[in-house]
LOSE-102160 format. One line per field, with one value per residue (C-alpha): z, x, y; residue number from 1. Coordinates in steps of 0.2 Angstrom, whole numbers, plus 5000, padded with zeros to 4 digits. Layout:
// residues N
w: [Z; ...];
u: [X; ...];
v: [Y; ...];
num: [NUM; ...];
This chain:
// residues 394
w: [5706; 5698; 5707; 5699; 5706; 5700; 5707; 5724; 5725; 5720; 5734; 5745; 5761; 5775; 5792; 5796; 5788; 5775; 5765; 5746; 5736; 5719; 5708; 5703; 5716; 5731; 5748; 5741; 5746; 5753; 5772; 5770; 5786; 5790; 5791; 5773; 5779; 5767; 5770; 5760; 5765; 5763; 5770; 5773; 5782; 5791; 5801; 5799; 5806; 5798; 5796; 5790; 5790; 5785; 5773; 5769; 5768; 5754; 5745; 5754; 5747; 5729; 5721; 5712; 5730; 5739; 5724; 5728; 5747; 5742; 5732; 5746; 5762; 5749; 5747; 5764; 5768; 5755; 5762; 5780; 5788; 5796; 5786; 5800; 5814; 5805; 5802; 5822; 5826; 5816; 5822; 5839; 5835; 5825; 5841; 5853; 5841; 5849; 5847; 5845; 5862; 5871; 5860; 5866; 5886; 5885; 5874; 5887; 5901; 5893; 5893; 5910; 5922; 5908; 5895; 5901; 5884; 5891; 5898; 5881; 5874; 5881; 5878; 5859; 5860; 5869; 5858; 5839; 5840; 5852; 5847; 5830; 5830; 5849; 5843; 5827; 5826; 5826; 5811; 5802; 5801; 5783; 5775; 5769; 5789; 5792; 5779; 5781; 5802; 5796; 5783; 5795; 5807; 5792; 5787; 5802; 5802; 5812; 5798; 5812; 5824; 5811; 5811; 5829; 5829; 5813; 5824; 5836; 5828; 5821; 5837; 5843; 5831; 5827; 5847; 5841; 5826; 5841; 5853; 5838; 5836; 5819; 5802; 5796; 5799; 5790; 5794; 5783; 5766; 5772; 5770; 5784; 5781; 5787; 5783; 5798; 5798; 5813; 5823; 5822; 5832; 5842; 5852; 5850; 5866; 5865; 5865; 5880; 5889; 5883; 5889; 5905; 5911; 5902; 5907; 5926; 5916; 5909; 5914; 5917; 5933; 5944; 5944; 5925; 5924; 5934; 5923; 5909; 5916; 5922; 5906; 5897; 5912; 5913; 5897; 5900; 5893; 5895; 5899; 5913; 5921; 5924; 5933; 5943; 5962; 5975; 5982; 5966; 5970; 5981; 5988; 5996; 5981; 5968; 5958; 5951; 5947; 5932; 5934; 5920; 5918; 5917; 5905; 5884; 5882; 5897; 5905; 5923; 5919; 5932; 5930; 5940; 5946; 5944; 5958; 5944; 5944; 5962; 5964; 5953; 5963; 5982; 5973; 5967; 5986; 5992; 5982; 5990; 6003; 6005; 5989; 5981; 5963; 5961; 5952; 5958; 5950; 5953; 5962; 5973; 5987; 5978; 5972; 5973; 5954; 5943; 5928; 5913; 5900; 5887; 5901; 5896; 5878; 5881; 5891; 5881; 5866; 5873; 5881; 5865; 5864; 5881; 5879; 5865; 5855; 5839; 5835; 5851; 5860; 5876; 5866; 5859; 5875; 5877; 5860; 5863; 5879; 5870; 5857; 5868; 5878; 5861; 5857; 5873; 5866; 5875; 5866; 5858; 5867; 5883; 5876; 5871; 5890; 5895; 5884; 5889; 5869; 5869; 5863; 5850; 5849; 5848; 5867; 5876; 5885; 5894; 5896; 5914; 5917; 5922; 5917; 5931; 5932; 5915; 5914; 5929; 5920; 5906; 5914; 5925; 5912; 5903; 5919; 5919; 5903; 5904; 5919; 5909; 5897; 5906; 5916; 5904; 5902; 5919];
u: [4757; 4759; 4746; 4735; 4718; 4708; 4718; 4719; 4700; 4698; 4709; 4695; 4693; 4701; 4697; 4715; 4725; 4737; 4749; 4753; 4770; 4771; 4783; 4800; 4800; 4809; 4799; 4785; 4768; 4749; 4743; 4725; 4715; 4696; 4689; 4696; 4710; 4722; 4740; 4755; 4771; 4790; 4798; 4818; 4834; 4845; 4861; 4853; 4835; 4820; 4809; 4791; 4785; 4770; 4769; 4752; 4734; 4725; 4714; 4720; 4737; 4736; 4744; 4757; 4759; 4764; 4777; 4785; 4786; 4791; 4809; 4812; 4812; 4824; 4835; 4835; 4841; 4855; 4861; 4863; 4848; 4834; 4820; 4808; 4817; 4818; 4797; 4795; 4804; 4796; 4779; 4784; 4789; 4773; 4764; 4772; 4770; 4763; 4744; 4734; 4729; 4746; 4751; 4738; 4739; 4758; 4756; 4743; 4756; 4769; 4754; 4746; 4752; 4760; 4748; 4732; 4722; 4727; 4709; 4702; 4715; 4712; 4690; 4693; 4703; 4691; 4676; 4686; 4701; 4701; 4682; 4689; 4707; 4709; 4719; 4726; 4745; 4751; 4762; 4747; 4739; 4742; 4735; 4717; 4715; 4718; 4706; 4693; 4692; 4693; 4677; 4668; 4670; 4666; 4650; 4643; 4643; 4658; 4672; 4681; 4682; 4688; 4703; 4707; 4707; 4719; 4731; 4731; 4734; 4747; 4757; 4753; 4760; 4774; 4780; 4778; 4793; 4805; 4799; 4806; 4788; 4784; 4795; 4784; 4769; 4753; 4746; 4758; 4753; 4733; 4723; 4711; 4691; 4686; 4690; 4691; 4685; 4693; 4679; 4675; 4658; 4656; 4642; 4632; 4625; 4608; 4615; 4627; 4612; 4602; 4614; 4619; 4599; 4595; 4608; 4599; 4585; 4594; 4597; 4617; 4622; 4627; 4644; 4642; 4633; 4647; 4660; 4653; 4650; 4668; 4676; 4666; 4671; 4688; 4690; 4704; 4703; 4689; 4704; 4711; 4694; 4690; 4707; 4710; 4712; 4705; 4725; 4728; 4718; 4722; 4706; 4713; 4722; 4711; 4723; 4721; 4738; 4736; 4750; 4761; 4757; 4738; 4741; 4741; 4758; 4767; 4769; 4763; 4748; 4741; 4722; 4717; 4702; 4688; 4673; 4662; 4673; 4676; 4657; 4658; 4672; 4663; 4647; 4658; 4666; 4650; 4644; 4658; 4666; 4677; 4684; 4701; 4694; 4686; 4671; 4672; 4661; 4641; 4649; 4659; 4652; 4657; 4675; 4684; 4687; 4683; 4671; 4676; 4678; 4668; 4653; 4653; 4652; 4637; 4629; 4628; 4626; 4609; 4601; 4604; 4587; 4582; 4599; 4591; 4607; 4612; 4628; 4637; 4650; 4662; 4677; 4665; 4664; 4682; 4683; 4669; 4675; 4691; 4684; 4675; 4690; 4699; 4684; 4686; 4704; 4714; 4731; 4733; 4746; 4740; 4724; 4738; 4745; 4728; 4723; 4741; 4745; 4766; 4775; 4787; 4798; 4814; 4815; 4801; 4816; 4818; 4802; 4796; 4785; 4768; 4760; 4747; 4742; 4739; 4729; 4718; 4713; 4708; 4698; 4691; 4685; 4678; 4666; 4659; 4653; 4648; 4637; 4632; 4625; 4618; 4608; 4603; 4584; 4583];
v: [4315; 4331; 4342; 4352; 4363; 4349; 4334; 4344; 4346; 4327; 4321; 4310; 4310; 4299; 4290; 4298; 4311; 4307; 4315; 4316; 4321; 4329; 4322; 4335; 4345; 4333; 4333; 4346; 4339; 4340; 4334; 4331; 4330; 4319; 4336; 4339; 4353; 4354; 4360; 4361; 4352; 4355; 4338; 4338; 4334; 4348; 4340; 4322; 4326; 4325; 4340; 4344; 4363; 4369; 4382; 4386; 4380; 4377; 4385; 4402; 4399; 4394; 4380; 4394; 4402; 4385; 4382; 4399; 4395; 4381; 4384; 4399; 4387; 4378; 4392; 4395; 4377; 4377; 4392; 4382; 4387; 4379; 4383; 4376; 4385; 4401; 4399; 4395; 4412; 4423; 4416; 4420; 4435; 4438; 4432; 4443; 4458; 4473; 4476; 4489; 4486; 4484; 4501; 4511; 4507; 4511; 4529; 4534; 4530; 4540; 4555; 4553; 4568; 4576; 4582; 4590; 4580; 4563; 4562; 4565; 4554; 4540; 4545; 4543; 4531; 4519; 4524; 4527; 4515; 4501; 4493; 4492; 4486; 4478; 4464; 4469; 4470; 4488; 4482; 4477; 4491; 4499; 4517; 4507; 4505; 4521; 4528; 4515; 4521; 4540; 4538; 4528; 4543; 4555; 4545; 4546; 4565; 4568; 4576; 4585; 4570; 4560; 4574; 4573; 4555; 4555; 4567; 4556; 4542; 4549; 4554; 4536; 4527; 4542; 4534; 4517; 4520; 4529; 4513; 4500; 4494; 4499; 4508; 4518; 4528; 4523; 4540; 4551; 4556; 4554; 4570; 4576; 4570; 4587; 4607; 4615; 4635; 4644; 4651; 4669; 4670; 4685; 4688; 4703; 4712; 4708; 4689; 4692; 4698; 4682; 4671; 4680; 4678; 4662; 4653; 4652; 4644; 4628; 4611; 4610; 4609; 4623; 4622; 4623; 4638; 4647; 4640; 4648; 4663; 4665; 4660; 4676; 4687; 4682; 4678; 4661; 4644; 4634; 4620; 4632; 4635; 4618; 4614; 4630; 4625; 4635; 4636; 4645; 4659; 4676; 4681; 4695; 4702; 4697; 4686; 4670; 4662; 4646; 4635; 4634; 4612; 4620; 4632; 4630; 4637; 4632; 4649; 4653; 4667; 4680; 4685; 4698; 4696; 4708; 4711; 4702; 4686; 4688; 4684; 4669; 4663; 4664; 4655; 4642; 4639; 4638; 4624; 4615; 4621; 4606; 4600; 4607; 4614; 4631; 4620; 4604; 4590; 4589; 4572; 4579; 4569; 4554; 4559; 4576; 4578; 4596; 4597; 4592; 4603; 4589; 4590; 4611; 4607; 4595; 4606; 4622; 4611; 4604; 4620; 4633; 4632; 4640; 4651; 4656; 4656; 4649; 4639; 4645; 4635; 4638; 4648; 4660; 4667; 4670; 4678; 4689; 4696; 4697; 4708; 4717; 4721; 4729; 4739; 4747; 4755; 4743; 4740; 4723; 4720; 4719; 4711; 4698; 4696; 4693; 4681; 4671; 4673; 4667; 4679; 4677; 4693; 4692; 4700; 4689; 4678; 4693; 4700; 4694; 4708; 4702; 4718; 4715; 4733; 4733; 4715; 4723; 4740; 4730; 4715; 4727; 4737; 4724; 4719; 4737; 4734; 4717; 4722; 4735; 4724; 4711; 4724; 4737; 4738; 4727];
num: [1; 2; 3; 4; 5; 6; 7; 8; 9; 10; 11; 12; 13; 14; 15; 16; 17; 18; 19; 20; 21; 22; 23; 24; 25; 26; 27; 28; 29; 30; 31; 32; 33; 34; 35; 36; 37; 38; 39; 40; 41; 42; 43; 44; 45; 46; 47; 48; 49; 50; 51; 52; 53; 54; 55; 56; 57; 58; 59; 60; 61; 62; 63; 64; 65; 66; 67; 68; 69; 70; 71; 72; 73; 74; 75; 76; 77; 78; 79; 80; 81; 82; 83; 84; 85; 86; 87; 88; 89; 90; 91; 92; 93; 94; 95; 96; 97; 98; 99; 100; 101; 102; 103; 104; 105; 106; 107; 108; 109; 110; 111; 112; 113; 114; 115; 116; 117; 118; 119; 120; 121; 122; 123; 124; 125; 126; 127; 128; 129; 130; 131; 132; 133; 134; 135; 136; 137; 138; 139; 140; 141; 142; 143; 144; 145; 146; 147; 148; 149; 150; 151; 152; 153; 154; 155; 156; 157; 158; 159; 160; 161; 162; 163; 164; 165; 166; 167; 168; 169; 170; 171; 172; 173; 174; 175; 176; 177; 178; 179; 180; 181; 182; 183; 184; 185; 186; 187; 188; 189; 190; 191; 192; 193; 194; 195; 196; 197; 198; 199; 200; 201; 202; 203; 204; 205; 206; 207; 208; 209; 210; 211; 212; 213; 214; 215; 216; 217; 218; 219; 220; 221; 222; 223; 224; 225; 226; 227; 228; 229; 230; 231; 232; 233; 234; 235; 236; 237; 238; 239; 240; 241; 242; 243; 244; 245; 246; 247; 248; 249; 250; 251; 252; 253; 254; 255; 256; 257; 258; 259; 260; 261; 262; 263; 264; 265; 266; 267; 268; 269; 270; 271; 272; 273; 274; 275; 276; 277; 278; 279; 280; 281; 282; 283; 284; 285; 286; 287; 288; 289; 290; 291; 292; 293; 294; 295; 296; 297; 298; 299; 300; 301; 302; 303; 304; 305; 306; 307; 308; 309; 310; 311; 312; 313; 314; 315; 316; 317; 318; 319; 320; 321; 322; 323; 324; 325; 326; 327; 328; 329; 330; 331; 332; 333; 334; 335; 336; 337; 338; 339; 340; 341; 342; 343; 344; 345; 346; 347; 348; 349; 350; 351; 352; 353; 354; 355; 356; 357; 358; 359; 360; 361; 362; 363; 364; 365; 366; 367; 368; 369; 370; 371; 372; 373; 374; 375; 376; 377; 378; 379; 380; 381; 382; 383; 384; 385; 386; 387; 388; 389; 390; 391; 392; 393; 394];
């Protein structure tokens, strides 16, 4: 027959399948099954064995379609080819694609130990990524993926997430291309869902004092409260706080040393340690004793693991209320003890080794001064007036 949409849709059904041939086109035809599958056919001879391969099913691959595949498998033949082998390979090699799955387990292994975000990595990628495309082939995924997961994020009310989960994907799959998995990254050329404002939220003194007394009034847990406390004295990273090692501190010369893998730039930093952050620091031993971190986890008895830094932002987030604050987060404390610590006429520039800030200068290579004196005077000075504050009108 010659076989047209409605000849194909008229073909009856069979206690056994059966198969039908179109005239002019030589070993072009239909299987139908009892169930009423229909698939298209190319029937042939390669070095005196017969072969049928499937190319397509019916209705998903139109009548035109199947015609196409059709005089490609021929082509392929003629040019001495097994058209049917060539099919099997590149199933199999569809088949044992990488997943999105399989992708993600080994990027996270290549990130454990190395990169102080892998914990969060591997958080978002478990609650944005894998519950989505688990099984999908990293070579399937195309731009419309990608911008269909980011406006999900984005519609949910959650534009800057949406950015940090594009980033990462764009790293992830940025290792797939040098691993041979993937050409191209679906990610470039995609704009970000959200606009990002950098932060400039100071707090006044009457809100230091707030959140000095307050904070004993919350529902966080203790080592929490300390955390916070220390990062507005000290005025490091959130990040560092959380990881600092009891080994990493001098109690006798006040010095607390961050490692260079716990540090945002790399660099080994010294803080000295004023008498304010030394009080932090004995509360925080006597919570536990026994455990390696300065602020070991409410679980400690469990597992000896630190905070989180993600457990701070929930925590502050929930109790503004009884801080009495509004739109607060951890690393506006940093940056209000850091402008607090200009406006006491501190140079900038030690404000800057302080805060750990990399310098770029063309000499820093062969600045290895710590300028611990100079750190001291000004983190000292810094705690006189934060106690200042905190007990003024007490």
């Amino acid at each position: 027959m010659i076989f047209t949409d409605a000849k194909i849709r008229s073909l009856e059904l069979k206690k056994n399948r059966y198969e039908v041939w179109e005239d002019g086109r030589s070993g072009f035809g239909m299987r139908v099954s009892p169930v009423g599958t229909k698939s298209w056919l190319y029937m042939f001879w390669f070095e005196g064995e017969k072969f049928r391969m499937t190319l397509g099913r019916y209705p998903k691959m139109t009548l035109s379609k199947a015609h196409i595949a059709y005089e490609k498998a021929k082509e392929v033949k003629e040019s001495g080819i097994n058209p049917s082998k060539l099919q099997r390979s590149k199933n199999k090699e569809e088949r044992d694609a990488a997943t999105i799955q399989s992708i993600c387990d080994d990027y996270l292994s290549t990130v454990d130990g190395v990169r102080k975000t892998a914990p969060e990595m591997r958080r978002v990628i478990n609650k944005e990524i894998l519950p989505i495309w688990r099984k999908r082939k990293v070579k399937s995924i195309s731009k419309a993926d990608i911008t269909s997961l980011l406006n999900g994020i984005k519609n949910r009310g959650a534009p800057i997430q949406a950015n940090r989960v594009q980033a990462l994907l764009h790293r992830m799959f940025n290792w797939a291309i040098s691993e041979g998995h993937i050409e191209y990254n679906p990610c470039s050329g995609i704009e970000k869902r959200g606009v990002e404002v950098q932060r400039d939220r100071v707090l006044s003194d009457d809100e230091i004092k707030k959140f000095w007394h307050n904070i004993d009034k919350c529902s966080m847990a203790e080592e929490i409260k300390l955390a916070l406390k220390f990062q507005l004295i000290t005025v490091q990273r959130k990040g560092e706080i959380v990881l600092a090692k009891k080994e990493e501190i001098d109690l006798e010369n006040k010095v607390w040393t961050i490692p260079a893998s716990n540090s945002k730039n790399g660099l080994a930093h010294r803080v000295p340690l004023s008498n304010l952050a030394m009080d932090i620091i004995e509360g925080a031993i006597t919570l536990h004793p026994n455990s390696i971190w300065l602020l070991a986890s409410p679980a400690f008895v469990m597992k000896d693991e630190p905070i989180r830094a993600r457990s701070i932002d929930h925590a502050i987030r929930k109790n503004l209320n009884v801080l009495e604050l509004i739109n607060v987060k951890p690393h506006d404390l940093r940056r209000t003890g850091a402008s607090n610590i200009a406006s006491l006429g501190i140079p900038r520039f030690t404000l800057s080794r302080v805060l750990n800030h990399k310098d770029s200068g063309p000499t820093a290579v062969y600045d290895r001064h710590s300028y611990d004196t100079e750190k001291k005077v000004a983190l000292d000075t810094w705690a006189e007036k934060l106690n200042s504050i905190v007990n003024s009108d007490v």
